[in-house]
C-alpha positions in Angstrom: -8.3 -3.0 -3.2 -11.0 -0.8 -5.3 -10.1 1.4 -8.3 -10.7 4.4 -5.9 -8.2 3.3 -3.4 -5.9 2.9 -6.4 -6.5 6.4 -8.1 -6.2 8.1 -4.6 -2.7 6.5 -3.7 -1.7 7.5 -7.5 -2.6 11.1 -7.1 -1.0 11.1 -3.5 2.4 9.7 -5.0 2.0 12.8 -7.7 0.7 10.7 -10.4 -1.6 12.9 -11.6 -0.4 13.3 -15.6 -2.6 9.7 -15.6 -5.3 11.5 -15.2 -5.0 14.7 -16.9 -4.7 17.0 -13.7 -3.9 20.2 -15.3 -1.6 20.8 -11.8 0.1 17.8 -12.4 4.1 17.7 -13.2 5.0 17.9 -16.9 6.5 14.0 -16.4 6.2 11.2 -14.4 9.4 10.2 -12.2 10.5 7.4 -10.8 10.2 9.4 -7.4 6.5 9.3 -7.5 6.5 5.7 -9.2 8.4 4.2 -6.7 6.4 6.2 -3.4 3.2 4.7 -5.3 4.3 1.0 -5.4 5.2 1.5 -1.6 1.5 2.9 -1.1 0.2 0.0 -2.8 2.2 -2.6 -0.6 1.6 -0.9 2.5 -2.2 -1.3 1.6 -1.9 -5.0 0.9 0.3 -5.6 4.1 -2.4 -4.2 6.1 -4.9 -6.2 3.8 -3.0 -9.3 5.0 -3.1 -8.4 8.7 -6.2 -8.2 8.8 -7.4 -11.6 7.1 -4.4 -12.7 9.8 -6.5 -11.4 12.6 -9.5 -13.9 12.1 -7.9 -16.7 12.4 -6.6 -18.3 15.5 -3.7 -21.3 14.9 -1.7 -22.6 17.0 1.2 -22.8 17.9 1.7 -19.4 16.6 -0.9 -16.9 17.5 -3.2 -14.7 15.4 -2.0 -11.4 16.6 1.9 -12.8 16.1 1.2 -13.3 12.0 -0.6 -10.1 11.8 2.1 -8.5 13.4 5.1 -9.8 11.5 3.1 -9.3 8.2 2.8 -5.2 9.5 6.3 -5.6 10.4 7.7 -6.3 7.1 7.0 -2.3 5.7 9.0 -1.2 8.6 12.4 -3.0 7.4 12.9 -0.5 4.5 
């Protein structure tokens, strides 16, 4: 994950008082905290997946890992 991708899911969770957005919300609340932590795992998951998707094991199948890994966001 670069410093972009983590500045651009901050300011789409309504983070922007970090970076001195003069639109931004006088505080931070845990509403935009916690929708930025869920951002950031999301983007990991997927990160996972993917390295999943290169390898082939067996008995369990590339696609199978990738898929439960994805998965996991979905039980919320």
């Amino acid at each position: 994950m670069t410093r972009d991708d983590i500045i651009r899911m901050a300011r789409h969770a309504g983070m922007f008082k970090l970076f001195n957005d003069p639109n931004a919300p006088d505080a931070l609340i845990g509403e935009s905290i916690e929708q930025f932590a869920n951002l950031v795992a999301k983007h990991e998951r997927e990160a996972c997946a993917k390295v999943c998707e290169c390898f082939n094991s067996e008995p369990v199948s590339h696609a199978t890992v990738a898929a439960e890994i994805r998965k996991r966001g979905d039980e919320k």
